[in-house]
VEXDREN-2710 file (C-alpha; in Angstrom, 1 decimal):
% VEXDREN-2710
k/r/px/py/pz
1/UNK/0.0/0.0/0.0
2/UNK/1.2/3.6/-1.2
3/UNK/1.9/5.5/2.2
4/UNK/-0.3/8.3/3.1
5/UNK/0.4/12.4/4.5
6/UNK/-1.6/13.2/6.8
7/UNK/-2.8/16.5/8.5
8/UNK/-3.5/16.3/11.8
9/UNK/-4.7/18.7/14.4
10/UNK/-4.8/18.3/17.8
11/UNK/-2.4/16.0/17.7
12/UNK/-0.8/15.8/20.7
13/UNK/-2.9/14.1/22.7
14/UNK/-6.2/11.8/23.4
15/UNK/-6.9/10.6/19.8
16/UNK/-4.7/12.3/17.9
17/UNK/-1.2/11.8/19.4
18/UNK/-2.9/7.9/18.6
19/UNK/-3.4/8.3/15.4
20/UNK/-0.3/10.2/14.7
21/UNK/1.3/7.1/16.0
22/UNK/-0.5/5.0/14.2
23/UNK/0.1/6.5/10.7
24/UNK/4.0/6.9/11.5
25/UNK/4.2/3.1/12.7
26/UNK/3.0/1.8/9.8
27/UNK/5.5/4.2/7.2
28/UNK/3.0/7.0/6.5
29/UNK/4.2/11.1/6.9
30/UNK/2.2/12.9/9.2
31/UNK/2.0/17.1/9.6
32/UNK/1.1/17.0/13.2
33/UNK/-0.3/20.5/14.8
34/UNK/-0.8/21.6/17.8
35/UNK/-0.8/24.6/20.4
36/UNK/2.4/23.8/21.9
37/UNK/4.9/21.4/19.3
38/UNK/7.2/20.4/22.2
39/UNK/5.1/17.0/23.2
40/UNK/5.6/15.6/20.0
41/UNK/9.7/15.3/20.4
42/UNK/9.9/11.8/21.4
43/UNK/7.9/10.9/17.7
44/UNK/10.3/13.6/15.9
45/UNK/13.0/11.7/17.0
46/UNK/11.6/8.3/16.3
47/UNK/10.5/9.1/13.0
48/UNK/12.5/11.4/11.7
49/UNK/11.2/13.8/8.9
50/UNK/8.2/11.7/8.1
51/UNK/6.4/14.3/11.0
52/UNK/6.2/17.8/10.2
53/UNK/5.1/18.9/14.0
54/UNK/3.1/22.3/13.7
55/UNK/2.1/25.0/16.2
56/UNK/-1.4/26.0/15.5
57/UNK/-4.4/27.6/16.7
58/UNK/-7.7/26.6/14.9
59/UNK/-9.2/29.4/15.6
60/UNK/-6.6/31.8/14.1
61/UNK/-7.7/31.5/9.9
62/UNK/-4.2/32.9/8.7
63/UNK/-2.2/30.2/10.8
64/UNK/-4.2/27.6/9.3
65/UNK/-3.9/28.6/5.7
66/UNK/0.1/29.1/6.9
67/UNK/-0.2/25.2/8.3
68/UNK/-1.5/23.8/5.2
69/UNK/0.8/25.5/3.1
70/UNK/3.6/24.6/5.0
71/UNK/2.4/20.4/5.1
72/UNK/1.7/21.1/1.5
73/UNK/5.5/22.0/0.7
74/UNK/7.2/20.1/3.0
75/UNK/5.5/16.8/2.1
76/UNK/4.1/17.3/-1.7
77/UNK/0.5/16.3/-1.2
78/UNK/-2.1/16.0/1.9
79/UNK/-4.2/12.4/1.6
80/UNK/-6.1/12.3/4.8
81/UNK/-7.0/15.8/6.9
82/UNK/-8.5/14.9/10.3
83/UNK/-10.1/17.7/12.4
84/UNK/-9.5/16.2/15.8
85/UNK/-8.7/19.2/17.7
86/UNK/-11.7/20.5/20.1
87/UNK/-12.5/20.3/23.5
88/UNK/-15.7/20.0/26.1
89/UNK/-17.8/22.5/28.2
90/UNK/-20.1/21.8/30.7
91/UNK/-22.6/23.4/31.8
92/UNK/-26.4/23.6/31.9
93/UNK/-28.2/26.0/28.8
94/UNK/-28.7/28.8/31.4
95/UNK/-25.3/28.5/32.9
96/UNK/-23.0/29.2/29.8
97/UNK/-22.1/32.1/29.0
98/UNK/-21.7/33.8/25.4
99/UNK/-17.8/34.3/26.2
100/UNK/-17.9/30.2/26.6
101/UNK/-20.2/29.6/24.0
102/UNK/-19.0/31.5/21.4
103/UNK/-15.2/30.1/22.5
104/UNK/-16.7/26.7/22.2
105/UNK/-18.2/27.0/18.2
106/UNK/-14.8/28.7/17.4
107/UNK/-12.5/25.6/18.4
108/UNK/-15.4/22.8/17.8
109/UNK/-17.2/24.1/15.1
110/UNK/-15.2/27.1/13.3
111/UNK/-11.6/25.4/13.6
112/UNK/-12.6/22.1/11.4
113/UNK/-14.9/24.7/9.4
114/UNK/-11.0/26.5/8.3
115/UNK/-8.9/23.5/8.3
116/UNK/-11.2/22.2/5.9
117/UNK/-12.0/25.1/3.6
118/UNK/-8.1/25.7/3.8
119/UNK/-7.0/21.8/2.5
120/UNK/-9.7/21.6/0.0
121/UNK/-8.3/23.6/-3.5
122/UNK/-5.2/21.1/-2.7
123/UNK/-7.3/17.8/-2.2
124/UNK/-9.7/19.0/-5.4
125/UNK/-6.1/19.8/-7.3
126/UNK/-4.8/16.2/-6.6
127/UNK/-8.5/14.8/-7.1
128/UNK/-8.2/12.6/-4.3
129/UNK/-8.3/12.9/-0.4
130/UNK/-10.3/12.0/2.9
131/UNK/-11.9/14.8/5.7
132/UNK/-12.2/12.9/8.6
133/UNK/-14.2/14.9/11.1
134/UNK/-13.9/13.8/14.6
135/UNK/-17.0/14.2/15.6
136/UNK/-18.8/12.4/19.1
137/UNK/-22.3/10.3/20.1
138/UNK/-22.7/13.6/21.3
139/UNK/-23.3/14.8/17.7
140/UNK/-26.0/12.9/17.5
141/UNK/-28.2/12.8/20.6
142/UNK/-28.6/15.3/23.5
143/UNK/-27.8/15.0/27.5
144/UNK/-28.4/17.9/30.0
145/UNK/-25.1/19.8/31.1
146/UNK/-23.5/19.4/27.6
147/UNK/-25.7/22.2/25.6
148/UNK/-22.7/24.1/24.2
149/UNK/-20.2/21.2/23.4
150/UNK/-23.7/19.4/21.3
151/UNK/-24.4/22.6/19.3
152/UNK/-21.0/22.1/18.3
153/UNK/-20.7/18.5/17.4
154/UNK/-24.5/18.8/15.7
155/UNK/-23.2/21.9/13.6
156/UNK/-20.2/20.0/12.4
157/UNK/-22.2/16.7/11.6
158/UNK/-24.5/19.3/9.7
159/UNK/-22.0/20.8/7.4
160/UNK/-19.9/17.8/7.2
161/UNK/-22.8/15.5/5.7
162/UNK/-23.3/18.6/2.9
163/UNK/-19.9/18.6/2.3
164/UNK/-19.3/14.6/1.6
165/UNK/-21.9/15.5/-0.9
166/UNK/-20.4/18.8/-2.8
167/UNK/-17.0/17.0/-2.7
168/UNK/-17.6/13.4/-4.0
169/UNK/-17.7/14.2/-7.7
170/UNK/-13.6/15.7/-6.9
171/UNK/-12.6/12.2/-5.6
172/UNK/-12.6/13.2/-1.9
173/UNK/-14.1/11.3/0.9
174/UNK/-15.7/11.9/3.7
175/UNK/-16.4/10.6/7.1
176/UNK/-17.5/11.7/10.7
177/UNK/-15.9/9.1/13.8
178/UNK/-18.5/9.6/16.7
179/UNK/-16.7/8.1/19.6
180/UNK/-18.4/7.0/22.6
181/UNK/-16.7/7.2/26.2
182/UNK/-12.9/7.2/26.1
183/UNK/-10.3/7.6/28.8
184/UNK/-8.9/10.7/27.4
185/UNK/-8.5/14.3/28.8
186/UNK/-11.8/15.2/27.8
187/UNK/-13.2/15.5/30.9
188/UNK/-10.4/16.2/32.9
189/UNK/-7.6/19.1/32.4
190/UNK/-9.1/20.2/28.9
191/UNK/-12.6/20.7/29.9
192/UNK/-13.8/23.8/30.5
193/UNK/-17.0/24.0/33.3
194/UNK/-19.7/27.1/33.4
195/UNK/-20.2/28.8/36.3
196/UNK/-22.7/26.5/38.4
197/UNK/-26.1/28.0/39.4
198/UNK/-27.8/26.8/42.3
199/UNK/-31.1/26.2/40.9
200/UNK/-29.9/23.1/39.2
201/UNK/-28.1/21.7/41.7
202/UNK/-31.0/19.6/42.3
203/UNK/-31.4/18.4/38.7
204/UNK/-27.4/18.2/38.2
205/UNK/-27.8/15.5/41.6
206/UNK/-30.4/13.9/40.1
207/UNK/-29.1/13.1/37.1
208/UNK/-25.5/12.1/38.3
209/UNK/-24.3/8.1/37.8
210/UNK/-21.4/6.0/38.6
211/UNK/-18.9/6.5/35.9
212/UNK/-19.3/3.2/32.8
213/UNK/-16.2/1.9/31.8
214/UNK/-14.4/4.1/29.3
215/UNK/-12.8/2.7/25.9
216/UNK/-9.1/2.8/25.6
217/UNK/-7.9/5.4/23.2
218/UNK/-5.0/3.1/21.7
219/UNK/-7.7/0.4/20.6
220/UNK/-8.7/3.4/18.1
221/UNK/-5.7/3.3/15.9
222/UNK/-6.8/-0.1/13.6
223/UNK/-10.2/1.2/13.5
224/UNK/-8.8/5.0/12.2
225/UNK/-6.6/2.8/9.7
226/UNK/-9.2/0.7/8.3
227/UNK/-11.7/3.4/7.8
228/UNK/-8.8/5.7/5.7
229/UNK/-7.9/2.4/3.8
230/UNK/-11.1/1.4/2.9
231/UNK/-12.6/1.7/-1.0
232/UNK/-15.5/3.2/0.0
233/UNK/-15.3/4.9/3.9
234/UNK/-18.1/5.8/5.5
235/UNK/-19.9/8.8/5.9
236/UNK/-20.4/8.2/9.9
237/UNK/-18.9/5.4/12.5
238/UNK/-19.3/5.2/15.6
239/UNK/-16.2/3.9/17.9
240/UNK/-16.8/2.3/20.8
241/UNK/-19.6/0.1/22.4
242/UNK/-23.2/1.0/23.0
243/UNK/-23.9/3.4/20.6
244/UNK/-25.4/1.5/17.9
245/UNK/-28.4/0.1/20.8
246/UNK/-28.3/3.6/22.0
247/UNK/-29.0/5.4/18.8
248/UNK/-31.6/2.9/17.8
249/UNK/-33.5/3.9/21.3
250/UNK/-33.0/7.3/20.2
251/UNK/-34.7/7.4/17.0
252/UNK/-37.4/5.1/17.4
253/UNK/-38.3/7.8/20.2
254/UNK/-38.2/10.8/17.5
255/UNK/-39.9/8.5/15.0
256/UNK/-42.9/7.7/17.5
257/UNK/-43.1/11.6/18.4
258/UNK/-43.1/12.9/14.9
259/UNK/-45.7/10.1/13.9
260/UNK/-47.6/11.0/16.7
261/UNK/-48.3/14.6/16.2
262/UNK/-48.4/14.1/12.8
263/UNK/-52.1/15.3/11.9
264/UNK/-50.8/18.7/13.6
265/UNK/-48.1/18.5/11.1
266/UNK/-50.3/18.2/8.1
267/UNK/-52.8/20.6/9.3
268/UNK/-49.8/23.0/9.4
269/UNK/-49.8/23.2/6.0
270/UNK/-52.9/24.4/4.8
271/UNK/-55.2/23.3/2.3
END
């Protein structure tokens, strides 16, 4: 098999320090950004000048254009471009402010928004390429606390499923991973919490459970590999165990609601 480039961001940790790994193991080049370049030292002196580590900010447009013109030069050509880079916020609807939520969009939703608009004219020049946007369950269905963080997954699974559509006739593929629960820093040093009102603190007890087992992030690195190698990727994959039951829960739920106020619907529409 031809080795790949890919672009990275968010590489240094969680998922993306794994899948750097994982491409540079197996003989691929990697441009691997990320705020601060200095964790990635141990795999620039494993691998040599098959990684290109990057600093970069998502949410500054003229480093990202910078970035890609940079991977572009060093390594020739860009094959897979994964938008990993994002973190969470918690924090009930009422409890977020527009500081956080506006913060949130910009890395989550505005960063993969660049990185892609910024790769594409070289992807559509080589007629080939593969967007993988790291998406979550949470991009799917809702749970209290998380109102920001799932605006921002649901907006990037919105544009994302337009996009696989504008961009298939160029050669390029598309795909949103939707992990589940993983033991990465997600909900430890790089989450971000609103400001807890005491109204909820009721609710927010309530609705508190025993933390589930959480997936390993290494056991992601065949999965990211076999969905970049395969003929025809998919558009969406979930990683992990439980979503699949869980999503089939969900939308029977929706399908039983909308069927139910149905003759509302139709009436709704006039004669």
């Amino acid at each position: 098999m031809t080795a790949k480039t890919w672009f990275i961001t968010g590489a240094s940790k969680g998922f993306g320090r794994q899948w750097t790994q994982a491409a540079l193991e197996r003989g691929d080049r990697v441009a691997a950004t990320s705020r601060t370049t200095g964790v990635l030292d141990d795999l620039s002196k494993e691998h040599g000048d098959r990684l290109l580590p990057i600093q970069l900010d998502v949410t500054d447009r003229p480093a990202v254009d910078a970035a890609v013109q940079l991977a572009v030069a060093h390594f020739g050509r860009l094959d897979v471009v994964v938008n990993n880079a994002g973190y969470g916020l918690f924090g009930m609807v009422e409890e977020t402010s527009e500081e956080q939520a506006r913060t949130q969009l910009d890395v989550n939703l505005l960063g993969p928004l660049r990185v892609t608009q910024a790769t594409l004219p070289h992807l559509r020049a080589q007629g080939s390429g593969h967007i993988i946007q790291v998406s979550s369950v949470a991009g799917v269905f809702s749970l209290p606390g998380l109102g920001l963080y799932h605006a921002s997954k649901f907006g990037l699974e919105g544009f994302t499923a337009s996009l696989a559509k504008e961009v298939k006739d160029f050669g390029i593929n598309v795909t949103l991973v939707e992990p589940a629960g993983y033991a990465t820093e997600w909900t430890g040093p790089s989450a971000v919490h609103a400001e807890r009102l005491p109204a909820y603190d009721a609710f927010r007890a309530a609705m508190q459970r025993p933390a589930g087992v959480r997936g390993e992030p290494a056991a992601t690195r065949a999965a990211i590999l076999a969905v970049v190698d395969a003929e025809q990727p998919p558009l969406r994959v979930f990683f992990g165990k439980g979503p699949l039951d869980l999503m089939r829960t969900e939308y029977a739920s929706r399908i039983e609601e909308w069927e139910r106020w149905d003759d509302v619907s139709q009436a709704a529409f006039g004669a």
